[in-house]
C-alpha angles and dihedrals in degrees: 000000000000121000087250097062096027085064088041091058084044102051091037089056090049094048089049091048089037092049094023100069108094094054091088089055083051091054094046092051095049095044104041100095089051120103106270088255091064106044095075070057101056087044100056104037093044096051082044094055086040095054086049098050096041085048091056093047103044084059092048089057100046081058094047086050089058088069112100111277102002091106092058081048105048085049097059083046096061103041073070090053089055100047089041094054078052104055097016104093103149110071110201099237093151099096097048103105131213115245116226093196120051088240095055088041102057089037080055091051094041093043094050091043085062102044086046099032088065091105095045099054088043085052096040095051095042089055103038085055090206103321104133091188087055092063105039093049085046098051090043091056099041109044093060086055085053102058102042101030098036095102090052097048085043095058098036084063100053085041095044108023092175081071079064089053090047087058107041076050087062096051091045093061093037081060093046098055093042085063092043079058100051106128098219090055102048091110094052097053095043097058087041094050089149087053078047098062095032101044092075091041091050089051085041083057098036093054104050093043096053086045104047086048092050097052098046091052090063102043080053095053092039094062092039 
């Protein structure tokens, strides 16, 4: 394995675990109300279906970000991913509903996987740049992580909240790169190869900054 895959996986595995926290909480939510004997079940079936299903559409989407543009696109999507992981600190986990049936239970856990899992799927692709075997392998050795790891990381980013910059630094330069790799602008860049190499590191700063001086203003704001 060469250093180039090798820092896609990587970066693919930290965007999943970044991204990927809140699904615990999901699982907990849609299995709560089952007899204790179905809910390792519930557990189990509805993580499965929603592998299956993130995996599908994160293919879905490598191929999408081959159309002209989309790229260039996804890219700006995601530098508003980035920003957002930095000031949005309230998930909005109300409306996600126990199942009082394992079915329902596991549709509940899958459906609210794919509404959730949207920035996700955007973060994994645009980093995989078009490597299905990227993805699959990433999503395999992360979402175990996930499930079982989700309360620690949880609670390392509210202890630790630079660990939340560290990540919203990852997808800055995911969608930095996923700009640098736009089709339509591959001359450009390759007669701008210092633009090439600055241009993620610039997002990476932008980012950060905009999201560090947003949340201390209110905070500020907050304790005034």
């Amino acid at each position: 394995m060469d250093v180039e895959f090798l820092t896609a996986l990587f970066i693919i595995i930290g965007i999943d675990i970044v991204l990927g926290g809140d699904n615990a909480i999901v699982i907990a939510l849609a299995s709560r109300n089952l007899p204790e004997s179905q809910r390792n079940k519930a557990i189990f079936l509805g993580t499965g279906l929603a592998i299956v299903v993130r995996i599908l559409l994160t293919i879905l989407a490598v191929y999408l970000l081959k159309i002209p543009f989309l790229q260039l696109v996804g890219g700006v999507l995601l530098i508003f991913i980035a920003y957002k992981l930095l000031v949005d600190d309230e998930d909005d986990t109300s409306k996600i509903r126990a199942g009082v049936t394992l079915s329902a239970a596991v549709k509940t856990i899958v459906f609210a996987d794919i509404v959730m899992g949207f920035d996700n799927v955007i973060a994994v692709a645009g980093a995989a740049h078009g490597n299905i075997f990227l993805v699959i392998i990433g999503l395999l050795v992360s979402v175990p992580i996930i499930i079982w790891g989700s309360k620690i990381i949880l609670y390392l980013m509210e202890r630790f909240t630079a660990l939340v910059y560290v990540g919203a630094g990852i997808l800055a330069f995911t969608a930095g790169k996923m700009i640098t790799h736009e089709t339509r602008l591959i001359d450009f860049f390759h007669g701008n190869e210092m633009m090439k190499v600055a241009l993620p590191i610039v997002i990476i700063i932008l980012v950060l900054i905009a999201g560090y001086s947003r949340n201390t203003y209110f905070n500020r704001n907050k304790a005034a």
